[in-house]
N, C-alpha and C positions, 0 to 999 in steps of 0.2 A: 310099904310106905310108912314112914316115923307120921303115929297117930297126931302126935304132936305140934305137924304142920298145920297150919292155918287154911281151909283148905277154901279159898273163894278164887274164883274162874271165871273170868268176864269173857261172854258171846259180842264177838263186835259184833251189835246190830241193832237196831230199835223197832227191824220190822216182826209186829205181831206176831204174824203168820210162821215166820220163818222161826222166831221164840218157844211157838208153841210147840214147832215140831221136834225142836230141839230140843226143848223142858224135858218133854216127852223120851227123849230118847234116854236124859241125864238124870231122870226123876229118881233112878234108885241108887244113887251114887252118894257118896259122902259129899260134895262141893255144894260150898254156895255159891248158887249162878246168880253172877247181875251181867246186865245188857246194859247198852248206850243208854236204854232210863234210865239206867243210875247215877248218870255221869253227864247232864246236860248239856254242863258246860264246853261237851265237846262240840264241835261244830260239823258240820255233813260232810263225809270224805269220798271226794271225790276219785271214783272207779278211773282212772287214766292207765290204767295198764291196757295190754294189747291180748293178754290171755286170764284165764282165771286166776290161774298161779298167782303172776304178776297183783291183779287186784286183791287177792287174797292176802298176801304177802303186805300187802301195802296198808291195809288197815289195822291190821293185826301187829304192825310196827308202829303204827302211830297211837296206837289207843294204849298199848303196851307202855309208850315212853310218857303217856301223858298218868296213865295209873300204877304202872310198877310190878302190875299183876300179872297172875299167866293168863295169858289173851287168845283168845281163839275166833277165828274170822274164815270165813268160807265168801267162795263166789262161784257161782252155777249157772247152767241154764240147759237150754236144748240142742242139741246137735243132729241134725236132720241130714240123714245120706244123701238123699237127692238132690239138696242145696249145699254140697260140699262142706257141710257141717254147719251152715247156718240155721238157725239167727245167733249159735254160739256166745260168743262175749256179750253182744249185745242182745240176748234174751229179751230181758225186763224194760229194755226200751226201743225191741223191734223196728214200730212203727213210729216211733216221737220219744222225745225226752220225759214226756208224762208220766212214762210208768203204766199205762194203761194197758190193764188184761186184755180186754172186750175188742181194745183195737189190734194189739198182739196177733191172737188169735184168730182175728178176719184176715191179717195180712199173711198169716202162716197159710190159711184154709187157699186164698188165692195163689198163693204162689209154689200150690203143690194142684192147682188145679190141672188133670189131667192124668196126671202119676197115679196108677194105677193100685189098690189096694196091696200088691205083692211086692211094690218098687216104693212102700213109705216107710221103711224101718227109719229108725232114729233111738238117742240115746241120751237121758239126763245123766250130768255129770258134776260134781260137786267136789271142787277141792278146797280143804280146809289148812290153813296154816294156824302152828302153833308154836308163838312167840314169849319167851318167859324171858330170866336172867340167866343168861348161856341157855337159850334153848330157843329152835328156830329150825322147825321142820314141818315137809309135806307131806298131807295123806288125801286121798282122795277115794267117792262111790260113783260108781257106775250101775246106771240101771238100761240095757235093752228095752225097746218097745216097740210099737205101731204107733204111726198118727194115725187117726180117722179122719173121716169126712165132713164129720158134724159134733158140733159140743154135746156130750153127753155128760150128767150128774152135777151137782149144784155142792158138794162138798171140794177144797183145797182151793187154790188160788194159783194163775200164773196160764199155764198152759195144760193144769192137771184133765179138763174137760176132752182135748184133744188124742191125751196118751195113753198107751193100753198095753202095762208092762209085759212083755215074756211071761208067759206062766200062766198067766189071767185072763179074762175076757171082758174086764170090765176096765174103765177110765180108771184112772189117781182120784178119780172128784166121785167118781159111783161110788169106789172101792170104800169113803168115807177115811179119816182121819186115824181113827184107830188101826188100818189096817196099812193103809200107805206110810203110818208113821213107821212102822216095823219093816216096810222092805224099800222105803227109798232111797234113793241116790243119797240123801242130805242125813239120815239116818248113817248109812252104810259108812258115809265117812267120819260123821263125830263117834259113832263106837269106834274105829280105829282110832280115832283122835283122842280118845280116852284112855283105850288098853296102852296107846304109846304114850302118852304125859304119866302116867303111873308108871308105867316102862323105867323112863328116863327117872324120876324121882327118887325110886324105889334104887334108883345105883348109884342114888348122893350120899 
């Protein structure tokens, strides 16, 4: 990559959570990351697609055309076998347009009542789009897991208490921060989303 470039990369997001895990992932990279704090003046954009992609794509074009910058925008959630892959698109607003964990995650725990610990697999999935000047592609992470029955650990945020990746025996929220940031779904995709914007640059 020409040392030369400017290297600043905006995270469409303003959510903390979602910042930290990110930082985290970009912390040893040359870029300077700014997020929607930097840029107030944007206004809330509203998720209206019908898959991740779609919303991914859609913020990461408009934040793109308001700053100029290479922009990167991800949209996630939980895809749950036994509910045909729900609560899917609508993760983060399962139960109401609130946003609310706490009710999330009571209306996940019900509506798997019954379904027996061997019939709850499920899977976070995170696709990121990255939109520059000619540039404008998808990548995405997948993590396998279990739901459980009951919230366990008091670390991550969303549905982290309920999932118990492949591998592990512990929640996203036991596992703590440090160790979820290294193998989750939202991790998996901005390191691809890295190696590929250096990819494309590196053959300007």
């Amino acid at each position: 990559m020409n040392p030369s470039l400017e290297h600043q990369l905006v995270i469409a997001t303003s959510n903390k959570h979602k910042l930290n895990e990110i930082n985290s992932v970009l912390a040893d990279t040359s870029w300077q990351i700014l997020s929607l704090q930097d840029f107030p003046e944007i206004k809330p954009i509203a998720e209206t697609g019908s898959t991740f992609r779609e919303n991914a794509l859609l913020k990461a074009r408009t934040v793109f055309q308001h700053t100029l910058l290479l922009t990167l925008a991800d949209d996630s959630g939980l895809e749950v076998d036994a509910l045909a892959g729900a609560p899917g698109v609508t993760s983060a607003r399962y139960a109401g347009p609130e946003h609310d964990y706490a009710a999330n995650n009571c209306k996940l725990l019900k509506s798997l009542e019954g379904i027996p610990a061997g019939q709850r697999q499920a899977q976070f999935r995170c696709v990121v789009a990255i939109v520059g000047n000619g540039i404008e592609k998808i990548v995405e992470g997948v993590v396998r897991g279990q739901i459980i029955q009951e919230l366990r650990g008091r670390s991550g945020f969303g549905y982290d208490p309920l999932f118990v990746p492949d591998g592990y025996d512990k929640t996203y929220a036991e596992l703590g921060e440090g160790i979820k940031n290294r193998i989750s779904h939202r991790a998996i995709a901005f390191r691809k989303a890295l190696i590929l914007v250096e990819q494309l640059l590196d053959t300007r």
